[in-house]
N, CA, C and O atoms as CSV, one atom per row, in Angstrom:
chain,resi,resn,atom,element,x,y,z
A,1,UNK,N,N,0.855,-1.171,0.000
A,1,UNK,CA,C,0.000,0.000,0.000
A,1,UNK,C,C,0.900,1.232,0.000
A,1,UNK,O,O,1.919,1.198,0.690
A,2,UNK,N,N,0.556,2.504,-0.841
A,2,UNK,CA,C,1.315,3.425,-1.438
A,2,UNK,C,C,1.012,4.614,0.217
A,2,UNK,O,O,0.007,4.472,0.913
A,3,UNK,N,N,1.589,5.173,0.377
A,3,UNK,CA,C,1.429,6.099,1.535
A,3,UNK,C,C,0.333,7.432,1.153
A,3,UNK,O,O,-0.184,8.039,2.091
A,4,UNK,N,N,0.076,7.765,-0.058
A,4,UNK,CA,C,-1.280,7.974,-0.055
A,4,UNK,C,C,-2.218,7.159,-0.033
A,4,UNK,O,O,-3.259,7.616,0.441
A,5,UNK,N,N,-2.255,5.778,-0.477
A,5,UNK,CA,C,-3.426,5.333,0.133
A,5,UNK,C,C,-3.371,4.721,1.544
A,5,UNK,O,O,-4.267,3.966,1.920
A,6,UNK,N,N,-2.489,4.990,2.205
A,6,UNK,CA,C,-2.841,4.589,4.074
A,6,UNK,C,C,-3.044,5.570,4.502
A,6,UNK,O,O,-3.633,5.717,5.573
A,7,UNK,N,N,-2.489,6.775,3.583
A,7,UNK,CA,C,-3.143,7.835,4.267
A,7,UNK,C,C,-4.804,8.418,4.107
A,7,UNK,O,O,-5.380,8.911,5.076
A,8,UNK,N,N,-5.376,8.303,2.934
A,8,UNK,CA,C,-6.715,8.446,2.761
A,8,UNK,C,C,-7.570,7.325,3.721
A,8,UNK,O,O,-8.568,7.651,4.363
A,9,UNK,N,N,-7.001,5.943,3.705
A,9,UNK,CA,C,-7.325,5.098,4.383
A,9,UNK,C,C,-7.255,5.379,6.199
A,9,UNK,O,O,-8.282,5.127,6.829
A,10,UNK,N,N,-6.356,5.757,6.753
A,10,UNK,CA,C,-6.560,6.491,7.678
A,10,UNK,C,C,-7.401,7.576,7.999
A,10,UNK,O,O,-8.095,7.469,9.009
A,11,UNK,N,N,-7.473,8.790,7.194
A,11,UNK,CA,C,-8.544,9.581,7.262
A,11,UNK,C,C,-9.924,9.331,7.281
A,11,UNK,O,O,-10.664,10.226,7.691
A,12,UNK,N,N,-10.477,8.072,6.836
A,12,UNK,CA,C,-11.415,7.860,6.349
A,12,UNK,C,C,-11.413,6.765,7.718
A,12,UNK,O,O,-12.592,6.415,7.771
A,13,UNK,N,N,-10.864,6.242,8.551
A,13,UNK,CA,C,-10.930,5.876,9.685
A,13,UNK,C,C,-11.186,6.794,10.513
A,13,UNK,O,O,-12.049,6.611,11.371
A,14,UNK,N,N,-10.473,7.996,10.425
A,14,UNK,CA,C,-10.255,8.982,12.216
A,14,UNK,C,C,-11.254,9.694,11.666
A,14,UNK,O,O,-11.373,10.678,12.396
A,15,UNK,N,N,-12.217,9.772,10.596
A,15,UNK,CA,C,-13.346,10.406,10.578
A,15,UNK,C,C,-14.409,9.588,10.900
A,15,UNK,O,O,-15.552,9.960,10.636
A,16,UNK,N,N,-14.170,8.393,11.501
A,16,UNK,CA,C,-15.657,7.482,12.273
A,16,UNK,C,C,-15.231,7.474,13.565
A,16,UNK,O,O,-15.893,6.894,14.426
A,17,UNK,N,N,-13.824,8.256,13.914
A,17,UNK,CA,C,-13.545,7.118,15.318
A,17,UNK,C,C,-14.018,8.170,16.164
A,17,UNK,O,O,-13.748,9.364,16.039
A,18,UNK,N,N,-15.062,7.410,17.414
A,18,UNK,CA,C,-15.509,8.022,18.502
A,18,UNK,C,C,-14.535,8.019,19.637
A,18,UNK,O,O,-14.496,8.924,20.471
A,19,UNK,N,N,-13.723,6.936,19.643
A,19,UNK,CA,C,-12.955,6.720,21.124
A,19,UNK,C,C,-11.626,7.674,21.343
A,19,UNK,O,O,-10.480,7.605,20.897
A,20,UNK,N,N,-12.498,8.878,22.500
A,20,UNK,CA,C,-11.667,9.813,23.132
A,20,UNK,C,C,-10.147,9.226,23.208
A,20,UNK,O,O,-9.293,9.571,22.392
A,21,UNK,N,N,-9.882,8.274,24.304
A,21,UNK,CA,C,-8.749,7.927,24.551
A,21,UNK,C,C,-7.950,7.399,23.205
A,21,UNK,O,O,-6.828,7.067,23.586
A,22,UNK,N,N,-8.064,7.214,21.959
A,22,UNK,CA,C,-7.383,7.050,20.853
A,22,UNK,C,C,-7.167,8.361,20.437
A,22,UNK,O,O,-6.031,8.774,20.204
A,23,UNK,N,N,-8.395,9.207,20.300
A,23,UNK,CA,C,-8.197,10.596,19.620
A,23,UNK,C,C,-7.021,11.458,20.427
A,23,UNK,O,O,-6.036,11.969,19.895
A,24,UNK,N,N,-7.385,11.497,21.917
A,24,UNK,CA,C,-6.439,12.142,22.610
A,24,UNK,C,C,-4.652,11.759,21.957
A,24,UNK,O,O,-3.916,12.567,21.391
A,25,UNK,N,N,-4.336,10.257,22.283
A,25,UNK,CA,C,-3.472,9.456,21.999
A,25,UNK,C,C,-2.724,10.083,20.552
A,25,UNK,O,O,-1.537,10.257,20.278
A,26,UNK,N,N,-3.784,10.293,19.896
A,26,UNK,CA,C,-3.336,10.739,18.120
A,26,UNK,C,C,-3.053,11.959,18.226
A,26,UNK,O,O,-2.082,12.275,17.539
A,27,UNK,N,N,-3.749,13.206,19.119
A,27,UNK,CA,C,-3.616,14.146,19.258
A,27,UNK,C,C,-1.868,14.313,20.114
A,27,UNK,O,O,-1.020,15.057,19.622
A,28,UNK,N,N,-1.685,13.767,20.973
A,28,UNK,CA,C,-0.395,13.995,21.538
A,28,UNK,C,C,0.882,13.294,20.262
A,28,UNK,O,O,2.025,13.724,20.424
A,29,UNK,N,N,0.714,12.482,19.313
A,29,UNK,CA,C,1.694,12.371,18.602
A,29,UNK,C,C,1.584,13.008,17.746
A,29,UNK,O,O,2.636,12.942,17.110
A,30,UNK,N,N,0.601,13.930,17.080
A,30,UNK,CA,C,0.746,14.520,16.039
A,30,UNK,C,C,1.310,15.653,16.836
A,30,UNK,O,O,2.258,16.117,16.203
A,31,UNK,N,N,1.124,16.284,17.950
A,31,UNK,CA,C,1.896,17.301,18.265
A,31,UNK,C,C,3.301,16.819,19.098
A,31,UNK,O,O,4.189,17.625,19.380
A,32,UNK,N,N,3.333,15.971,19.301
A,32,UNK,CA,C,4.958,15.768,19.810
A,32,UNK,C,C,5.833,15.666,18.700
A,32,UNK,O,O,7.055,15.782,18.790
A,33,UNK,N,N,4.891,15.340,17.124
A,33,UNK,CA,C,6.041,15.576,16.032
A,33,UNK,C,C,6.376,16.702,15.235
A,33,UNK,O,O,7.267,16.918,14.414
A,34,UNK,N,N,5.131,17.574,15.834
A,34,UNK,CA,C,5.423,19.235,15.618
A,34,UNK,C,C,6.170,19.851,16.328
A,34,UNK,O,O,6.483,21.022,16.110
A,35,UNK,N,N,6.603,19.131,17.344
A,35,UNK,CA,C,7.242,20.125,18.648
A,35,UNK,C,C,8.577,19.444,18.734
A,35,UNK,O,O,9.486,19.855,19.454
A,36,UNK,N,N,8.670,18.137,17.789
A,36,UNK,CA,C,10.260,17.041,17.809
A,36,UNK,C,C,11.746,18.113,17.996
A,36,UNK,O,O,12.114,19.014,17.241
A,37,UNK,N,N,12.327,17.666,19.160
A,37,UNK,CA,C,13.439,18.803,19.686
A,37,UNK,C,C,14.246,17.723,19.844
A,37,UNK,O,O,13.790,16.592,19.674
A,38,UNK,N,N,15.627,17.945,20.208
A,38,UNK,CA,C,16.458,17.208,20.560
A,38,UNK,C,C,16.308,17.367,22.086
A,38,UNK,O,O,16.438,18.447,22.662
A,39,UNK,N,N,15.936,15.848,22.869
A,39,UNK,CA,C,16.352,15.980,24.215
A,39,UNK,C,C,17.203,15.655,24.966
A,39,UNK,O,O,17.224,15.634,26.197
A,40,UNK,N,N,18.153,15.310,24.002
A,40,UNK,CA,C,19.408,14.870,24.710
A,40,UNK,C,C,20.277,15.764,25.763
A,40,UNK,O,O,21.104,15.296,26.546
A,41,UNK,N,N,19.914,17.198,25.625
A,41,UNK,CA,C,21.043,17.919,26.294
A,41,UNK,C,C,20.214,17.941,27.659
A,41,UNK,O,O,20.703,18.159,28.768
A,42,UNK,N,N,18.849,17.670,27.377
A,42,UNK,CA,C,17.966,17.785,28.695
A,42,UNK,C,C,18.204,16.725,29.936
A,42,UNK,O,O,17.869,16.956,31.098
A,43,UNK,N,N,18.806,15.594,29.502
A,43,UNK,CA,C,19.192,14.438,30.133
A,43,UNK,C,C,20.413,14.437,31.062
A,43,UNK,O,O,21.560,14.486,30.617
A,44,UNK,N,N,20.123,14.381,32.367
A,44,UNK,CA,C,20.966,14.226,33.601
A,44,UNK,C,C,22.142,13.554,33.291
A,44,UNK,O,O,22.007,12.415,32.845
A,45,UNK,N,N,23.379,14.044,33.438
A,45,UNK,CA,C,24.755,13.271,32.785
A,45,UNK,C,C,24.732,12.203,33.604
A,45,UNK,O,O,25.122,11.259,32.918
A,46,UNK,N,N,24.463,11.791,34.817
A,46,UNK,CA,C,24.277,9.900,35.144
A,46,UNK,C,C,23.523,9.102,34.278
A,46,UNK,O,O,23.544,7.872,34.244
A,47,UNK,N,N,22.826,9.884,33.547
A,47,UNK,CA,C,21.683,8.542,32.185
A,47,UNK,C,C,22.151,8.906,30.871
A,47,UNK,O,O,21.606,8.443,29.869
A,48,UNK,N,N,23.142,9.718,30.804
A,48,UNK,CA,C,24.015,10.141,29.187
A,48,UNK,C,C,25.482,9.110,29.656
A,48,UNK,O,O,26.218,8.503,28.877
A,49,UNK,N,N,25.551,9.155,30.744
A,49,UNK,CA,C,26.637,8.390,30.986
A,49,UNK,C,C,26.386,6.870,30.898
A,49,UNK,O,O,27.148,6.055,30.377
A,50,UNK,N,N,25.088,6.590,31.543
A,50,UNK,CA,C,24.493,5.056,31.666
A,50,UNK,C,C,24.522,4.835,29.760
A,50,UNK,O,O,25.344,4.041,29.303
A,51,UNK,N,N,23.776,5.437,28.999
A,51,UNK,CA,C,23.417,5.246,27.787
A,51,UNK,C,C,24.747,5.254,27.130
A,51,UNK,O,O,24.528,4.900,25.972
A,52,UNK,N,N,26.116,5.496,27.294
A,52,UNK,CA,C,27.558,5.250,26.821
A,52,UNK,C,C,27.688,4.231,27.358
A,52,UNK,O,O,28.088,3.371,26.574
A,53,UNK,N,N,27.551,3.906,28.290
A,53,UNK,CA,C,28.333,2.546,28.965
A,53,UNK,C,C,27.422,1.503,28.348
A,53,UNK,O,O,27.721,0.350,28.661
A,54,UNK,N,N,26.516,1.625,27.650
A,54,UNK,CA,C,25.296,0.719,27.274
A,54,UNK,C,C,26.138,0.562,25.619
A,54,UNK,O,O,26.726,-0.389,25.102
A,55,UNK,N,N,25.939,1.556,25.281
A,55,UNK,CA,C,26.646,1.728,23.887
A,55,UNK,C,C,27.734,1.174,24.202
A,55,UNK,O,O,27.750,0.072,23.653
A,56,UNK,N,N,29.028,1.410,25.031
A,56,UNK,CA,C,30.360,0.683,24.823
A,56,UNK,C,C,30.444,-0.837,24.926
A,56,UNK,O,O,31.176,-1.630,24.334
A,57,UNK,N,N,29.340,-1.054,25.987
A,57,UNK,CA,C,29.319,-2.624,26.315
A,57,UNK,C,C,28.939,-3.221,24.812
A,57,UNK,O,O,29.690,-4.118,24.429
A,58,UNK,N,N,27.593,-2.735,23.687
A,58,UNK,CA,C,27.574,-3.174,22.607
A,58,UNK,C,C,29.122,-3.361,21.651
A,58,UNK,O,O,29.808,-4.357,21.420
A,59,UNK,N,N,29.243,-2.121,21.312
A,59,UNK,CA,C,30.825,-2.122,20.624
A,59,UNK,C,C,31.922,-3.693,21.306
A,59,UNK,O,O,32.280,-4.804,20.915
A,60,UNK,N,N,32.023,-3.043,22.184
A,60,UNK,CA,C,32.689,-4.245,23.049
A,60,UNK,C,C,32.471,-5.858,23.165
A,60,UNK,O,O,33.273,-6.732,23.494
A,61,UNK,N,N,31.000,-5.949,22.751
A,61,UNK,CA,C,30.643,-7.637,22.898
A,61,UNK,C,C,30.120,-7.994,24.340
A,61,UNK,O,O,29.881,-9.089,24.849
A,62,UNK,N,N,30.017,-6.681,24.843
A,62,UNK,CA,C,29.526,-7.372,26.228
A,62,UNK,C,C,27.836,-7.134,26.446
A,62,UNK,O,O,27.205,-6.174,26.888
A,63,UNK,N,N,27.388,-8.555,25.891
A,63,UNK,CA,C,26.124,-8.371,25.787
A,63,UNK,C,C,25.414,-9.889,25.503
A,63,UNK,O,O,25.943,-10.860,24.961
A,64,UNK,N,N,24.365,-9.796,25.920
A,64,UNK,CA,C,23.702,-11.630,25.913
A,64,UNK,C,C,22.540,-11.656,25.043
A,64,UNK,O,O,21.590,-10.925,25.320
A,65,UNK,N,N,22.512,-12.232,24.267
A,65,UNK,CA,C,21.177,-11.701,23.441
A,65,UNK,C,C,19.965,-12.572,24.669
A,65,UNK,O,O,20.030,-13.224,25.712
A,66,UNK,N,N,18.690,-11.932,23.492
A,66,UNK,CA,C,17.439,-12.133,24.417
A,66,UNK,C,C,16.983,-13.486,24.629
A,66,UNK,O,O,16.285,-13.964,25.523
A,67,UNK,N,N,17.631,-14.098,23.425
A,67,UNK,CA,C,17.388,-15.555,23.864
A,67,UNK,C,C,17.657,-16.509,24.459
A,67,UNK,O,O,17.160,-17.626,24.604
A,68,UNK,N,N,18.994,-15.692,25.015
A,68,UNK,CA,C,20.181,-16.855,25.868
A,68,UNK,C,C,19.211,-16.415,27.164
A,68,UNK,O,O,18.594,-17.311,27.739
A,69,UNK,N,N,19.067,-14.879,27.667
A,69,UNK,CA,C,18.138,-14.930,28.738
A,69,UNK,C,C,17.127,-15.846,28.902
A,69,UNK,O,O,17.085,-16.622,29.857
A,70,UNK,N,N,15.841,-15.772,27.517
A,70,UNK,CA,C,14.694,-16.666,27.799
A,70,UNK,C,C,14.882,-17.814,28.701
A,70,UNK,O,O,14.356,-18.112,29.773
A,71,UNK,N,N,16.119,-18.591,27.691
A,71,UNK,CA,C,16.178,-19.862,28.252
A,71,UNK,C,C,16.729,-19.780,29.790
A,71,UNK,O,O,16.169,-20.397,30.695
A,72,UNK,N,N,18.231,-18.707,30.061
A,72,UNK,CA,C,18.218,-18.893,31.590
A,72,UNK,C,C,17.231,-19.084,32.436
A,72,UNK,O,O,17.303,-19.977,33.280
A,73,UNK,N,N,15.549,-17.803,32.270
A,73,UNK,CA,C,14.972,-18.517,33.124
A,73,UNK,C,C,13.971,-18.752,32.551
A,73,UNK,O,O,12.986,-18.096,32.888
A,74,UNK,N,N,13.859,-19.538,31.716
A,74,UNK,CA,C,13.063,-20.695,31.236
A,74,UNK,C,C,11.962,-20.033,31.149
A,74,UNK,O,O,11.053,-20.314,31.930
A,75,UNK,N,N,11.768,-18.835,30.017
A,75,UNK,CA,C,10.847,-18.270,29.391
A,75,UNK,C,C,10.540,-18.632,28.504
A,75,UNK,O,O,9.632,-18.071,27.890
């Protein structure tokens, strides 16, 4: 499907939809992508620091994928 037609196809949805809590929902992402800022500088340097050490451990190999977890505990 071509992105004009999901988009007419959408419109032609959010013009039946009654349910507040979706509309609200649509309403906060269409404006959080009008208002899209960088928030990185807003971020406390202990969670810019956590999010490097997250990043280096990738680079590095120090990391378990999700499936070796499952099985540890037998998910």
């Amino acid at each position: 499907m071509g992105h004009n037609a999901m988009k007419l196809e959408l419109i032609e949805w959010l013009t039946k939809l009654e349910d507040s809590e979706t509309l609200n929902y649509l309403k906060i992402v269409k404006d959080s992508n009008e208002n899209a800022q960088d928030w990185w500088h807003e971020l406390p340097e202990s969670v810019k620091n956590g999010i490097h050490q997250g990043l280096d451990d990738v680079t590095e190999g120090r990391i378990v994928s999700h499936n070796d977890v499952k099985k540890k505990y037998g998910l």
